[in-house]
N, C-alpha and C positions, 0 to 999 in steps of 0.2 A: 630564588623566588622570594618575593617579599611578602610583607604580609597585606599589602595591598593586592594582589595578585592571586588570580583563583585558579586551583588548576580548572585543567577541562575534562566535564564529565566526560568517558568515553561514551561509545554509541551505548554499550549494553546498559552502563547506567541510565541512559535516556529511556530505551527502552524498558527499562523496569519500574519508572517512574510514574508511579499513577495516580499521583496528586487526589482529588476525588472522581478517578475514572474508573471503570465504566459510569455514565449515568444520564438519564432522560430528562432534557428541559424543555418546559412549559414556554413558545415563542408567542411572541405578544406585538403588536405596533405594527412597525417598520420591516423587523424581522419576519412575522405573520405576513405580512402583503408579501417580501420579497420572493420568500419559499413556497408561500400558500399552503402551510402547513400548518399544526397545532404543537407538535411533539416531535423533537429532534434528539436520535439518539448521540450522542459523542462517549465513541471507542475508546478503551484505553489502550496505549503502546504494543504494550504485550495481547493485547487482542486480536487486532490487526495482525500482527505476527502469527496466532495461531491458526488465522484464517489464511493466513498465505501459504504457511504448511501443509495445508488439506489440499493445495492445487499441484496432480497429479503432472509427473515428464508428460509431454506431448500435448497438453492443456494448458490454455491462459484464461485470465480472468483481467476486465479492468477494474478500474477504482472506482468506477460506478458500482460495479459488481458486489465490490467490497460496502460501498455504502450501504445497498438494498442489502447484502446479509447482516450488518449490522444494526439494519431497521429492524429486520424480522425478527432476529436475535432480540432486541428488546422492546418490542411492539410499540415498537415508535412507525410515525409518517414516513419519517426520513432520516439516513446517516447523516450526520456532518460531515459535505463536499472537506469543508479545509483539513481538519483535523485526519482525516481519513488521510486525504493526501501527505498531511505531513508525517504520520503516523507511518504510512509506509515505506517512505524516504530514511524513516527513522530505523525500520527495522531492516531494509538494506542492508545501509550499512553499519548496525548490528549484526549481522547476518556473516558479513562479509569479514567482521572482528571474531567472532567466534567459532566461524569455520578457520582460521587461522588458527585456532587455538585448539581446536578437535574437530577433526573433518565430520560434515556431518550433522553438526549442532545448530547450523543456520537455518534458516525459513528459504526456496527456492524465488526470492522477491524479483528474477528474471522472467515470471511468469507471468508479475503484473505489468498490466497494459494500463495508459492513461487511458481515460475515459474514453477518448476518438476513435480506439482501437492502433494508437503509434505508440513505438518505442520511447520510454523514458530518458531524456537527455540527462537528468539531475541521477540517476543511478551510478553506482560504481561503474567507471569504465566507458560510462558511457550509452548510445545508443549500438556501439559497433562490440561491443561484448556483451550486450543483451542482444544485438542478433545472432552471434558468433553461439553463446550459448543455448538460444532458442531453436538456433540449428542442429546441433547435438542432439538433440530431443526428436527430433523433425519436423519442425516448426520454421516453418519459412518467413521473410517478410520481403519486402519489394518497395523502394522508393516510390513515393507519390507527392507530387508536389514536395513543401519543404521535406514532409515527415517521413518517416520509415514505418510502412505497417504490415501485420503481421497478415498472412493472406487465409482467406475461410473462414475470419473470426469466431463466425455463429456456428460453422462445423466443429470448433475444438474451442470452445467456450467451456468452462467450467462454472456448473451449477450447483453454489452452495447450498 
């Protein structure tokens, strides 16, 4: 490796990296119209993580879900849609390195659902090993149209 060449953080490093996160921003302009909000909270990595832990076998949550606890959590309008998303992508597969490493140690992130209530395509493995293990659990899901989703959402919802 030279010295131009950087390695790559692993996921856990991503996930531990909280720059100035957690913290609540003031939206103003463009953003204010777009959201219609005043007060956006954005998660840090490992937040997000802790909140995907708290989602019990047999329960999902989506990342809407995650947003709104994230709002409540810092009494903000609203989570931040991106951050959220990326944030949970992030501790996947975080997740999925450090259960490698000691069974056990990861965050359950096959329980998050995108927003729509369908299976995540950008997760480890896929959408057919988050159904495979959302099965396990007894969580079923059922093709509709493109997507895969999970069926009774609102019955086995998980309410942070």
């Amino acid at each position: 490796m030279s010295g131009s060449q950087k390695r790559r953080k692993s996921w856990e490093e991503k996930l531990n990296e909280a720059k100035d996160l957690p913290k609540v921003v003031q939206l103003k302009g463009k953003a204010k119209r777009r959201w219609k909000v005043e007060t956006l909270a954005i998660a840090s990595p490992q937040e997000i993580f802790s909140f995907i832990q708290r989602v019990p076998a047999g329960k999902v949550a989506t990342i809407a879900d995650l947003q709104a606890a994230v709002a409540q959590k810092h009494a903000a309008e609203m989570g931040c849609p991106l951050t959220t998303g990326i944030f949970t992508w992030i501790a996947a597969h975080a997740s999925e390195e450090l259960n490698a490493q000691r069974a056990g140690s990861g965050a359950p992130y096959w329980r998050i659902l995108k927003s729509d209530g369908s299976l995540n395509p950008k997760f480890p493995g896929g959408v057919e090993r988050q159904a495979k293990r959302l099965r396990k659990e007894g969580v079923s899901s059922e093709k509709q149209g493109a997507k895969i989703r999970v069926v009774g959402l609102n019955e086995i919802r998980y309410n942070f």
